[in-house]
PDB file of N, CA, C and O in Angstrom:
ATOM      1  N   UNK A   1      25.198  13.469   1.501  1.00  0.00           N
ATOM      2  CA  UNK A   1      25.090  13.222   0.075  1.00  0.00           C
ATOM      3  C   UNK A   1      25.301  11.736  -0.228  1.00  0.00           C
ATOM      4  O   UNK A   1      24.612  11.316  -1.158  1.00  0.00           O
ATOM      5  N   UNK A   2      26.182  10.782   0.418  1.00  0.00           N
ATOM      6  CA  UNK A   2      26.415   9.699   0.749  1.00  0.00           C
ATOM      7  C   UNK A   2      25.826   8.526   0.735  1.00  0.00           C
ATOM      8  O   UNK A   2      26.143   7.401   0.350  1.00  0.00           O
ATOM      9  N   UNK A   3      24.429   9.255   1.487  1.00  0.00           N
ATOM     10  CA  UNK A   3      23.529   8.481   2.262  1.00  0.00           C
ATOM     11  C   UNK A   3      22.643   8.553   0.804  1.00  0.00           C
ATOM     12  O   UNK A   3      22.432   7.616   0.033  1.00  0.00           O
ATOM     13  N   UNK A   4      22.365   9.427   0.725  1.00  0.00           N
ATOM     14  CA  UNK A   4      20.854   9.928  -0.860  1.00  0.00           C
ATOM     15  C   UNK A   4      21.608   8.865  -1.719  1.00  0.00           C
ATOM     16  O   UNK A   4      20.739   8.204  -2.288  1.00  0.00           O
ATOM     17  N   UNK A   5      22.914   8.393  -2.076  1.00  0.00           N
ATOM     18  CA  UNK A   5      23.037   7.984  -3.196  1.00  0.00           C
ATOM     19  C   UNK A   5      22.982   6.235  -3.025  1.00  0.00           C
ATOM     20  O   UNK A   5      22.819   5.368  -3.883  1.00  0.00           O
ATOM     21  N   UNK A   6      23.132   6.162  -1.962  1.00  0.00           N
ATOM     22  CA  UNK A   6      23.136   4.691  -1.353  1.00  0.00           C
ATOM     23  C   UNK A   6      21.686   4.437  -1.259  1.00  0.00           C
ATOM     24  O   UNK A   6      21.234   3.360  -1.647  1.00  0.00           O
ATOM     25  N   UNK A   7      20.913   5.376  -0.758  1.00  0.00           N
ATOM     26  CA  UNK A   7      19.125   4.825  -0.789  1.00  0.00           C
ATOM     27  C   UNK A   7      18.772   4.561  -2.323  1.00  0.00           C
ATOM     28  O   UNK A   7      18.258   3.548  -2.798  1.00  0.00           O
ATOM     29  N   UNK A   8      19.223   5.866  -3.060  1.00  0.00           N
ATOM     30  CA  UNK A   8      18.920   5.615  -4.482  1.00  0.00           C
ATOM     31  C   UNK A   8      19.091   4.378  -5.122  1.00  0.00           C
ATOM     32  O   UNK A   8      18.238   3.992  -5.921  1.00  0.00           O
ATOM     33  N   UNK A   9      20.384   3.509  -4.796  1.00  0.00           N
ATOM     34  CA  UNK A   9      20.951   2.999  -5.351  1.00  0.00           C
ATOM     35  C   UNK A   9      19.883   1.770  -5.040  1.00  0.00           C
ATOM     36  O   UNK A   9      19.105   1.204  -5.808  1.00  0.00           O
ATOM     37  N   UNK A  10      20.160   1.548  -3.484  1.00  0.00           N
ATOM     38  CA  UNK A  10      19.408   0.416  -2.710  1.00  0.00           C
ATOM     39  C   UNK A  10      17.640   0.220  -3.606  1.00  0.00           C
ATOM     40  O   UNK A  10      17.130  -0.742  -4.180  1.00  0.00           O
ATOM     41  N   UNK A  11      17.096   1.795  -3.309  1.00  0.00           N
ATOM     42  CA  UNK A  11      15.490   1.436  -3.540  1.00  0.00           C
ATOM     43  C   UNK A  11      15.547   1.201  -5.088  1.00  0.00           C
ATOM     44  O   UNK A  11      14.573   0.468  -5.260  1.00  0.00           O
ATOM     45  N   UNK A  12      16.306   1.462  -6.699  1.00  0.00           N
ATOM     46  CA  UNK A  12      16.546   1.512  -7.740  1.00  0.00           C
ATOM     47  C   UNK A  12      16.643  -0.530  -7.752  1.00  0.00           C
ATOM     48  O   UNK A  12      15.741  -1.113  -8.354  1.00  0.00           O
ATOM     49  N   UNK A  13      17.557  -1.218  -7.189  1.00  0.00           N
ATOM     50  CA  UNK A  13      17.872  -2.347  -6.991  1.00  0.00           C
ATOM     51  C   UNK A  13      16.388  -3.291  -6.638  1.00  0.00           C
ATOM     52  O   UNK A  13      16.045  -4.307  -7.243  1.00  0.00           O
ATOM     53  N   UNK A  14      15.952  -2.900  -5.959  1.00  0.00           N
ATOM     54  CA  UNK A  14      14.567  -3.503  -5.397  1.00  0.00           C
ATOM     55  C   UNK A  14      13.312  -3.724  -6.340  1.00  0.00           C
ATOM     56  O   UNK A  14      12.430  -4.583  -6.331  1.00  0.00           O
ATOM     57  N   UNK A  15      13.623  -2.347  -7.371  1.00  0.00           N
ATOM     58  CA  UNK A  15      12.333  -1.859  -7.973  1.00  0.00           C
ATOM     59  C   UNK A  15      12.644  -2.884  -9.112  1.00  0.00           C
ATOM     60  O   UNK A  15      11.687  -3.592  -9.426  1.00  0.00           O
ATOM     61  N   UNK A  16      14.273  -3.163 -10.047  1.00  0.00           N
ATOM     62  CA  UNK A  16      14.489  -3.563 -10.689  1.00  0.00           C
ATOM     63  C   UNK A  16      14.286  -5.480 -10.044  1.00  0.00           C
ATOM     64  O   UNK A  16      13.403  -6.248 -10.426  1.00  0.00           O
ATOM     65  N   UNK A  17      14.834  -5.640  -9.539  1.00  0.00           N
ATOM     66  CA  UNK A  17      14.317  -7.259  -8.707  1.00  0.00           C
ATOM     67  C   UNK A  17      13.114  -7.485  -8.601  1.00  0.00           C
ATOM     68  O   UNK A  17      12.710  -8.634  -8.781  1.00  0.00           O
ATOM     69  N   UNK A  18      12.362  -6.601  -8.330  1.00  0.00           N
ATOM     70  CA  UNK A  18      10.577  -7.427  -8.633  1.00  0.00           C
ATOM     71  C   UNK A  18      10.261  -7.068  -9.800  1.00  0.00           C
ATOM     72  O   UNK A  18       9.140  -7.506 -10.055  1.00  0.00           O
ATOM     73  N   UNK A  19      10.837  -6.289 -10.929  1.00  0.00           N
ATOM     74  CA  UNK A  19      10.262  -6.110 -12.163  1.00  0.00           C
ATOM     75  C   UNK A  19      10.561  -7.534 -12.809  1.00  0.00           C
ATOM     76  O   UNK A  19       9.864  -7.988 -13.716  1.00  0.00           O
ATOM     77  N   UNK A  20      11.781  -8.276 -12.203  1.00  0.00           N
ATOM     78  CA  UNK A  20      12.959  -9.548 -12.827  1.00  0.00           C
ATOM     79  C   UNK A  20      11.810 -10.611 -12.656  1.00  0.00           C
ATOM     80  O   UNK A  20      11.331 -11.322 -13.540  1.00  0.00           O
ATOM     81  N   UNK A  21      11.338 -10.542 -10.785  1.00  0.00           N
ATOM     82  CA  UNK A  21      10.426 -11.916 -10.422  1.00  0.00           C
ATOM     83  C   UNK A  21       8.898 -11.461 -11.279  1.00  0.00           C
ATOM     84  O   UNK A  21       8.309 -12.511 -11.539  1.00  0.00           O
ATOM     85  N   UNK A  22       8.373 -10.657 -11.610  1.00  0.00           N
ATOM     86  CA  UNK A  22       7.161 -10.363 -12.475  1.00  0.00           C
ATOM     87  C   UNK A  22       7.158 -11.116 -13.437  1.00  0.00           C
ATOM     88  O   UNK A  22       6.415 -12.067 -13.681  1.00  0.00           O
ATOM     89  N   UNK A  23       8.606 -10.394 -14.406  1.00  0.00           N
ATOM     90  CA  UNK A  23       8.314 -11.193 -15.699  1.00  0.00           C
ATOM     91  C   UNK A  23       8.345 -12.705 -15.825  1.00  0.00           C
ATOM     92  O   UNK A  23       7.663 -13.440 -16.539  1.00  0.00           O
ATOM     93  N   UNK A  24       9.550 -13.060 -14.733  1.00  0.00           N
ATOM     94  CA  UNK A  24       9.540 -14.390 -14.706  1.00  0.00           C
ATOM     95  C   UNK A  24       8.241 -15.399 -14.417  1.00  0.00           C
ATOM     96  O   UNK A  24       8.002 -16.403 -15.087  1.00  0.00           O
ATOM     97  N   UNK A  25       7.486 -14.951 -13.335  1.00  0.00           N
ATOM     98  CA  UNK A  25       5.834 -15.488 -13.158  1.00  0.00           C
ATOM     99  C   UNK A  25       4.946 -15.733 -14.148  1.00  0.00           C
ATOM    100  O   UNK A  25       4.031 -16.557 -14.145  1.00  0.00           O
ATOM    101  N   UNK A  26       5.488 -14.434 -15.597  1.00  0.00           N
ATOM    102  CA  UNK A  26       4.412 -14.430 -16.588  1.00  0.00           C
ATOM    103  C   UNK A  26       4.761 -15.097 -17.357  1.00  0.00           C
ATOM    104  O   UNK A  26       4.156 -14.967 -18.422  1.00  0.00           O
ATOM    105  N   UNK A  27       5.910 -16.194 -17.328  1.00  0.00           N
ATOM    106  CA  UNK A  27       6.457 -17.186 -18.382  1.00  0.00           C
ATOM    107  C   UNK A  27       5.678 -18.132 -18.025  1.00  0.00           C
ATOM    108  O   UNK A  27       4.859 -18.307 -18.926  1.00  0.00           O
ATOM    109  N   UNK A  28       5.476 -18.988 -16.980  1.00  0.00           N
ATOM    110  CA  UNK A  28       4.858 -20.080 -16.963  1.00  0.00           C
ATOM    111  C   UNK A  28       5.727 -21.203 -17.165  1.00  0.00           C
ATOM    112  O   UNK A  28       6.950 -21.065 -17.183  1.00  0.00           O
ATOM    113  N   UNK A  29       4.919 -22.765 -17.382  1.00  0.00           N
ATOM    114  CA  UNK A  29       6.089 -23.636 -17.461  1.00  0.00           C
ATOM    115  C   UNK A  29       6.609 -23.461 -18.736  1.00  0.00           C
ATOM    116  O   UNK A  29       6.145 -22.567 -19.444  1.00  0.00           O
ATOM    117  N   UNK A  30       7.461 -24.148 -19.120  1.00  0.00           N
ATOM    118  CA  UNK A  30       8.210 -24.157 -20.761  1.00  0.00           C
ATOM    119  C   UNK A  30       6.725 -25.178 -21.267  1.00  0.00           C
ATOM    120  O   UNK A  30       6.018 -26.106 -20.875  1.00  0.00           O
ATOM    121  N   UNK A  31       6.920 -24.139 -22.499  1.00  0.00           N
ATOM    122  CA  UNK A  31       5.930 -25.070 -23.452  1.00  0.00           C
ATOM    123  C   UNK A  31       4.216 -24.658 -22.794  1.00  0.00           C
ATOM    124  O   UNK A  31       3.258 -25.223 -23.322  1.00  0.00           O
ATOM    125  N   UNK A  32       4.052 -23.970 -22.001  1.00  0.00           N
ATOM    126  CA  UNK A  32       2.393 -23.571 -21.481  1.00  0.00           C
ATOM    127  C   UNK A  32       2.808 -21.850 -22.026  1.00  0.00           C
ATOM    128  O   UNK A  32       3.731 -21.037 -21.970  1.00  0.00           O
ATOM    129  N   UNK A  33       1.464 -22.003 -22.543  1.00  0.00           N
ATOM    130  CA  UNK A  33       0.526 -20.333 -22.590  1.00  0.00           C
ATOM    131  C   UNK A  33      -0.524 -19.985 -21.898  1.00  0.00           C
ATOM    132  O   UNK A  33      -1.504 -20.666 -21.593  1.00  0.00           O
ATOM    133  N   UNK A  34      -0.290 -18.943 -21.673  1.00  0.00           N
ATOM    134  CA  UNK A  34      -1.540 -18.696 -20.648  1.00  0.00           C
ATOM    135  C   UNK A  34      -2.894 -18.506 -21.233  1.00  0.00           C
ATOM    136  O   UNK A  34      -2.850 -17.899 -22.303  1.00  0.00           O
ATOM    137  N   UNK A  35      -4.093 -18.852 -20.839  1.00  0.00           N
ATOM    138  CA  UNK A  35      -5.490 -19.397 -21.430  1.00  0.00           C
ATOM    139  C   UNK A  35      -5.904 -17.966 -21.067  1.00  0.00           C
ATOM    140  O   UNK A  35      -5.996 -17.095 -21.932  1.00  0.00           O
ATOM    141  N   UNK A  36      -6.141 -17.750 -19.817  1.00  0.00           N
ATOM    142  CA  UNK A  36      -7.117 -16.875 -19.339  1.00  0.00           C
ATOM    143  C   UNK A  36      -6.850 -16.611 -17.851  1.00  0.00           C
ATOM    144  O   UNK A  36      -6.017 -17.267 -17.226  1.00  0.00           O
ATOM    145  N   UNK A  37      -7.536 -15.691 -17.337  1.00  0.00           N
ATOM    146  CA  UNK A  37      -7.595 -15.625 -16.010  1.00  0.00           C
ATOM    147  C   UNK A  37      -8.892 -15.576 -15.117  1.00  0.00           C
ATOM    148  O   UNK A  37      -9.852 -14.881 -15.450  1.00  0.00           O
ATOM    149  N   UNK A  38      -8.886 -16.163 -14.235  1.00  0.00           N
ATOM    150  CA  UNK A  38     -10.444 -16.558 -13.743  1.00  0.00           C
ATOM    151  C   UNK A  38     -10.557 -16.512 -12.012  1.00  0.00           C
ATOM    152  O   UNK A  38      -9.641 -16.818 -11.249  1.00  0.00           O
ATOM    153  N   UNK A  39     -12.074 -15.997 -11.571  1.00  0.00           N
ATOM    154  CA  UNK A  39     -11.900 -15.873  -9.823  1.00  0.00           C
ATOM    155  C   UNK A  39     -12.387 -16.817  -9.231  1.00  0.00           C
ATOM    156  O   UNK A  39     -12.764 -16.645  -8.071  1.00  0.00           O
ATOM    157  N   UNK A  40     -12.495 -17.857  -9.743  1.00  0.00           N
ATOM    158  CA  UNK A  40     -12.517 -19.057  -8.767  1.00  0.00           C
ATOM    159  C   UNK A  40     -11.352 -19.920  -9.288  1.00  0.00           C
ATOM    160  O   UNK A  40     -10.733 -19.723 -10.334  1.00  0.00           O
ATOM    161  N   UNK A  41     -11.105 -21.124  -8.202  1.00  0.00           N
ATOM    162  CA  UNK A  41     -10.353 -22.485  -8.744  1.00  0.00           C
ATOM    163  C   UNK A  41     -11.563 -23.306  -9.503  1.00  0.00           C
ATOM    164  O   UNK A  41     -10.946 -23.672 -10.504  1.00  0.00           O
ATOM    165  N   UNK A  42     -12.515 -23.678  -9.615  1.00  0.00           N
ATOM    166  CA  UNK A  42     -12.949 -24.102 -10.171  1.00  0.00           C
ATOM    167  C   UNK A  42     -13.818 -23.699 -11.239  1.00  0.00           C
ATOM    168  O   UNK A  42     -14.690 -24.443 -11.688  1.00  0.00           O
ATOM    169  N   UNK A  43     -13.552 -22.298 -11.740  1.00  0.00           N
ATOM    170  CA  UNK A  43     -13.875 -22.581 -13.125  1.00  0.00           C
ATOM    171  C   UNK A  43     -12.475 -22.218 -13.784  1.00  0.00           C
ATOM    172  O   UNK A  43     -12.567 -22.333 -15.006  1.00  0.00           O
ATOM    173  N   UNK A  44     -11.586 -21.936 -13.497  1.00  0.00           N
ATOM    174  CA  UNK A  44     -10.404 -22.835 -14.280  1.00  0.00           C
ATOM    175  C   UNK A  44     -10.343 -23.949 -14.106  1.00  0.00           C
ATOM    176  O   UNK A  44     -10.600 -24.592 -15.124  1.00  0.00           O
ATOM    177  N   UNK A  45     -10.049 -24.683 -13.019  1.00  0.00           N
ATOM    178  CA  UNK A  45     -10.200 -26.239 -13.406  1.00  0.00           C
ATOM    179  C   UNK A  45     -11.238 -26.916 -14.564  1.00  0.00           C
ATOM    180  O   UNK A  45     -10.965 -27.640 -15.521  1.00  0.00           O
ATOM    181  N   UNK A  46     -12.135 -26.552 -14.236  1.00  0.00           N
ATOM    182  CA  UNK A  46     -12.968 -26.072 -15.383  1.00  0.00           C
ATOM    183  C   UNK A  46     -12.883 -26.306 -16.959  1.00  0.00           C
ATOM    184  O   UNK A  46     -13.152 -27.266 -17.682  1.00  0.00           O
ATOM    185  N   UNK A  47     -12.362 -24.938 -17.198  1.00  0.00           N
ATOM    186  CA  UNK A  47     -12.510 -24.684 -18.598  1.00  0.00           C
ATOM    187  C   UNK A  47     -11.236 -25.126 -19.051  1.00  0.00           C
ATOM    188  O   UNK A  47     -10.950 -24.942 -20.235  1.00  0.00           O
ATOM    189  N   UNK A  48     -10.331 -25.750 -18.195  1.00  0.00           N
ATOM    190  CA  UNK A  48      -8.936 -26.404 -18.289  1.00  0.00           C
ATOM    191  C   UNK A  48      -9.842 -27.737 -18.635  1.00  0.00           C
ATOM    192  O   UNK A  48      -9.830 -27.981 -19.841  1.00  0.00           O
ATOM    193  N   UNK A  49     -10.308 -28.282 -18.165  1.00  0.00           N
ATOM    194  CA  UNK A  49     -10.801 -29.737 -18.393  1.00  0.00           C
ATOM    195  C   UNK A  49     -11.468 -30.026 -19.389  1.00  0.00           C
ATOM    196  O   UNK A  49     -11.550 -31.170 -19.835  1.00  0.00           O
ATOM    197  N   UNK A  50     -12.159 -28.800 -19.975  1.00  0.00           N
ATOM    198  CA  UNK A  50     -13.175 -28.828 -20.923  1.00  0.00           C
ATOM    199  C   UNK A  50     -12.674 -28.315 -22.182  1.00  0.00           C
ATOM    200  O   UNK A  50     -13.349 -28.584 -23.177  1.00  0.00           O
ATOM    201  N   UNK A  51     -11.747 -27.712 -22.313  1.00  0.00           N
ATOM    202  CA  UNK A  51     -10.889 -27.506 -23.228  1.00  0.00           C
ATOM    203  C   UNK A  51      -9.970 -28.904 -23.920  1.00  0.00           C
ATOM    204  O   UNK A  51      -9.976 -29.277 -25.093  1.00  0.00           O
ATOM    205  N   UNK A  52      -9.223 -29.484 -22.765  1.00  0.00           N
ATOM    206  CA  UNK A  52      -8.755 -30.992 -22.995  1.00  0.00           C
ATOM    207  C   UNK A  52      -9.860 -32.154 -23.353  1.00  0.00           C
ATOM    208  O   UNK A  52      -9.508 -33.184 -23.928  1.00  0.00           O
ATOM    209  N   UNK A  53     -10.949 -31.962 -23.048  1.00  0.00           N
ATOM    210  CA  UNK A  53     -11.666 -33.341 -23.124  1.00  0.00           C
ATOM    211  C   UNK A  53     -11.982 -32.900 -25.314  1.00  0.00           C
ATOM    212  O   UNK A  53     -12.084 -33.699 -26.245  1.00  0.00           O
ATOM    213  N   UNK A  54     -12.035 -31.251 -25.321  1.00  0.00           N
ATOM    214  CA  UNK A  54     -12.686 -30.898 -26.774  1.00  0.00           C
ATOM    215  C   UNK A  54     -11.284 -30.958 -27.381  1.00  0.00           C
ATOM    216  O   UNK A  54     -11.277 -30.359 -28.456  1.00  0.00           O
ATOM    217  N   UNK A  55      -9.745 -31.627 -26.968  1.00  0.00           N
ATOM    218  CA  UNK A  55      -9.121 -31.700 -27.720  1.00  0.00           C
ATOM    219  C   UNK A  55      -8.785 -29.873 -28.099  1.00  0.00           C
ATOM    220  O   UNK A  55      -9.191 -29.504 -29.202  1.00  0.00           O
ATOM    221  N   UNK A  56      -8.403 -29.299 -27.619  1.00  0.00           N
ATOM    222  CA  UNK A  56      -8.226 -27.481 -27.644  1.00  0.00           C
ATOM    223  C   UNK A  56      -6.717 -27.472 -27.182  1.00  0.00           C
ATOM    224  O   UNK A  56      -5.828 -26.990 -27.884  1.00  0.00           O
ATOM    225  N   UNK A  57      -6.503 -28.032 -25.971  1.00  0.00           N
ATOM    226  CA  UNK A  57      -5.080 -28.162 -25.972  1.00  0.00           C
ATOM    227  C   UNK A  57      -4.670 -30.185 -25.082  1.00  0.00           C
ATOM    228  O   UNK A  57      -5.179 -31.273 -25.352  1.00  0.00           O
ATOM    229  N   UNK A  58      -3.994 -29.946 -24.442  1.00  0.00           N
ATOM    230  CA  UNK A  58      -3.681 -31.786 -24.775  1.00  0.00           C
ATOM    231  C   UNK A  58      -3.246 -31.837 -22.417  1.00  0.00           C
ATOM    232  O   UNK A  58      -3.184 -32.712 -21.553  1.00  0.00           O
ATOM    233  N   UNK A  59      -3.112 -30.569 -22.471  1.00  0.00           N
ATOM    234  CA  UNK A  59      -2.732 -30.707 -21.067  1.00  0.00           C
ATOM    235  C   UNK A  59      -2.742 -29.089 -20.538  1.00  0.00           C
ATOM    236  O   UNK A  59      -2.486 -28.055 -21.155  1.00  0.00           O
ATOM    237  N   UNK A  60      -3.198 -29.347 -18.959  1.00  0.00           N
ATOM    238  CA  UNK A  60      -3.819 -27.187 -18.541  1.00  0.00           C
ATOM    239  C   UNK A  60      -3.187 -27.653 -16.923  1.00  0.00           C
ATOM    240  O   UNK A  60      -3.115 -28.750 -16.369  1.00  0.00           O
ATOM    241  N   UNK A  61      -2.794 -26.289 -16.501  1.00  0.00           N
ATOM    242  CA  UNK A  61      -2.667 -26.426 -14.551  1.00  0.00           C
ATOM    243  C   UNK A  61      -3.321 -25.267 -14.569  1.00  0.00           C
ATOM    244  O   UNK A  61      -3.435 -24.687 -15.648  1.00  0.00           O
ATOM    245  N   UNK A  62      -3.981 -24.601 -13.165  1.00  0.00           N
ATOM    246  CA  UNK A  62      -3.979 -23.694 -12.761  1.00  0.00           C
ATOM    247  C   UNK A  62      -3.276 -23.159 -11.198  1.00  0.00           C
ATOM    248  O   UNK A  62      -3.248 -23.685 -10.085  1.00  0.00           O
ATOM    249  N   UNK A  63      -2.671 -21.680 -11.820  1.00  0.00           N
ATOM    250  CA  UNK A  63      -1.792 -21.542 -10.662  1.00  0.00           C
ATOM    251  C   UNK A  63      -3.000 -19.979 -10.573  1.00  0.00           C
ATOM    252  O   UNK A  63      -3.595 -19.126 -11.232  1.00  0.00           O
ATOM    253  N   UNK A  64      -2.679 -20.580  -9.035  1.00  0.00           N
ATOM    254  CA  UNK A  64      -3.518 -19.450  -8.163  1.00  0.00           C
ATOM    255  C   UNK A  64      -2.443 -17.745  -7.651  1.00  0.00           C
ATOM    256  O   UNK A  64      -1.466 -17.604  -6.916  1.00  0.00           O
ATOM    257  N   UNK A  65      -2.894 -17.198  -8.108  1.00  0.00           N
ATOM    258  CA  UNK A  65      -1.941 -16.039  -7.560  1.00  0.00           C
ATOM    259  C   UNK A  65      -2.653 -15.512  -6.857  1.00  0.00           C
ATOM    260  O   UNK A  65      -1.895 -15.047  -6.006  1.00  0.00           O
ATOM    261  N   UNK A  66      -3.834 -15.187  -6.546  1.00  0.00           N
ATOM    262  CA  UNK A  66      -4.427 -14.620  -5.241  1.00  0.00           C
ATOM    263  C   UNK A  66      -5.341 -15.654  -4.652  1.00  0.00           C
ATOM    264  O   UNK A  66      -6.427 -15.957  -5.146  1.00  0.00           O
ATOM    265  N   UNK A  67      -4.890 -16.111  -3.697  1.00  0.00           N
ATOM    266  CA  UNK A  67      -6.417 -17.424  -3.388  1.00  0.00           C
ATOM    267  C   UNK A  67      -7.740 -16.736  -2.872  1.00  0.00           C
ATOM    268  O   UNK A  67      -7.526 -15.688  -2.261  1.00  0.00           O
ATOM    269  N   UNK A  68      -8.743 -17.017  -2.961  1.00  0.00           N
ATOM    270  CA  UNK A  68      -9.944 -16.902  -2.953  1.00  0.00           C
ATOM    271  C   UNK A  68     -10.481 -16.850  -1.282  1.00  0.00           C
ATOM    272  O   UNK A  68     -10.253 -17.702  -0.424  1.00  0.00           O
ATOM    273  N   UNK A  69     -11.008 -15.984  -1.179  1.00  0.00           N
ATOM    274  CA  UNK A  69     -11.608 -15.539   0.545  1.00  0.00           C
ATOM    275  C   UNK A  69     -12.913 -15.636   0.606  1.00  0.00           C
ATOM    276  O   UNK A  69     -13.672 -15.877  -0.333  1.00  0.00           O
ATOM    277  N   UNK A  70     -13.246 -15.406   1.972  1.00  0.00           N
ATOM    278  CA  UNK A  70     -14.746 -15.523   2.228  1.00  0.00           C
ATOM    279  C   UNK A  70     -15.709 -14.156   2.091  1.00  0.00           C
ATOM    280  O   UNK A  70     -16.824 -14.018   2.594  1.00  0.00           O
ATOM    281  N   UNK A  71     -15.025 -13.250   1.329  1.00  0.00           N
ATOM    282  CA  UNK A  71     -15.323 -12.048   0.809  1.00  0.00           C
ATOM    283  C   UNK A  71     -15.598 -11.665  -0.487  1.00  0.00           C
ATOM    284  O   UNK A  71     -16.512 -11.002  -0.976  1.00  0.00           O
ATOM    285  N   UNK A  72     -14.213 -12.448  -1.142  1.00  0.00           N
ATOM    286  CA  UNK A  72     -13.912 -11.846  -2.428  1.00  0.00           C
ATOM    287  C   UNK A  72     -13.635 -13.077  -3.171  1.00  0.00           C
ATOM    288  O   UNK A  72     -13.425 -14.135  -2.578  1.00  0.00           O
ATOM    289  N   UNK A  73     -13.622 -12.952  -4.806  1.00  0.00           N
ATOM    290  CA  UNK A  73     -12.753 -14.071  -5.251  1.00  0.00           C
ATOM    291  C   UNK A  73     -11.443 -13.695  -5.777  1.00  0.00           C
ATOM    292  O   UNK A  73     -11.031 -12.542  -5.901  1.00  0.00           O
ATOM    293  N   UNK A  74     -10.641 -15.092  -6.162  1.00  0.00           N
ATOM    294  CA  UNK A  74      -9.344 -14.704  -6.126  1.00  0.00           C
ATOM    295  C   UNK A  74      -9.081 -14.505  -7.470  1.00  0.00           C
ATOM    296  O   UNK A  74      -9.905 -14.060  -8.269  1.00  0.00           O
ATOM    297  N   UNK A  75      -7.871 -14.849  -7.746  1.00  0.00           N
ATOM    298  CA  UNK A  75      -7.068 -14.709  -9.044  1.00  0.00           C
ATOM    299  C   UNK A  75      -6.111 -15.807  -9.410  1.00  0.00           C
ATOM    300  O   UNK A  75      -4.944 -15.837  -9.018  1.00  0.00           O
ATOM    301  N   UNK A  76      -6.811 -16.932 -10.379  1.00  0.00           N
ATOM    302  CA  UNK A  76      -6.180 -17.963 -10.946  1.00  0.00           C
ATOM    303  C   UNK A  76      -5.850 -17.516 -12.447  1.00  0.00           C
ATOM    304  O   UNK A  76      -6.530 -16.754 -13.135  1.00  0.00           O
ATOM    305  N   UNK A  77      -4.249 -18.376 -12.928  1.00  0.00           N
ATOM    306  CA  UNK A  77      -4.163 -18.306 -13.990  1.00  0.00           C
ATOM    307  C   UNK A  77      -4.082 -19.534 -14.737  1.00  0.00           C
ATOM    308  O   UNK A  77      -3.221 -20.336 -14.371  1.00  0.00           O
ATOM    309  N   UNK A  78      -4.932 -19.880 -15.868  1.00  0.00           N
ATOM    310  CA  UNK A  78      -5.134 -20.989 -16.271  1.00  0.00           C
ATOM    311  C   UNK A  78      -4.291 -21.221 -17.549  1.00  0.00           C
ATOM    312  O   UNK A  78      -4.525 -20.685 -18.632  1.00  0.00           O
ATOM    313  N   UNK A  79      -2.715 -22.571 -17.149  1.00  0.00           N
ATOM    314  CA  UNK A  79      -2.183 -22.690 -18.535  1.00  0.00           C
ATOM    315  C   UNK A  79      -2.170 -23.755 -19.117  1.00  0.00           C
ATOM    316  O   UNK A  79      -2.459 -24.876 -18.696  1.00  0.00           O
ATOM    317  N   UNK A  80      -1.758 -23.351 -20.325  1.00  0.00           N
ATOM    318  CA  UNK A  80      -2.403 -24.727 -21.630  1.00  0.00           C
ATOM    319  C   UNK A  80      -1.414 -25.222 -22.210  1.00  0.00           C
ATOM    320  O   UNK A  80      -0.585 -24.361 -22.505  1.00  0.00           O
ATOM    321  N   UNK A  81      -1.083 -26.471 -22.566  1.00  0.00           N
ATOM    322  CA  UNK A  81      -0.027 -26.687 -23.501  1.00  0.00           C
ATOM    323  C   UNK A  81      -0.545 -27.892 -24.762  1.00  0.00           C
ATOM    324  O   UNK A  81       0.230 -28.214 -25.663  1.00  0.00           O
TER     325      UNK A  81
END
């Protein structure tokens, strides 16, 4: 009975710790919102650049959360401040 309450406890702990690092990822830097999400790096770089040059926002990064393969494309998130 010991054991069940210690796994519980353990796998309950884990589930709650990546729910913690999730939300934290979806903050971004202080002061950026997130634009959009896009499957290449370069059309966020992109529409990050083209957004700043039209004066839309004043400064953009894109952070890659899945990088891009010779299969598939990935998953960038493009932010704006």
């Amino acid at each position: 009975m010991k054991r069940i309450i210690t796994r519980t406890v353990l796998i309950a702990s884990v589930v709650l710790a990546g729910v913690g690092v999730g939300a934290a990822a979806e903050a971004g830097a202080p002061g950026y919102t997130r634009q959009g999400l896009y499957g290449w790096p370069d059309q966020c770089a992109g529409i990050g650049y083209s957004g700043q040059q039209n004066h839309q926002w004043t400064s953009y990064y894109c952070e890659t959360i899945t990088p891009t393969n010779w299969q598939a494309p990935g998953l960038y998130a493009l932010w704006v401040a």
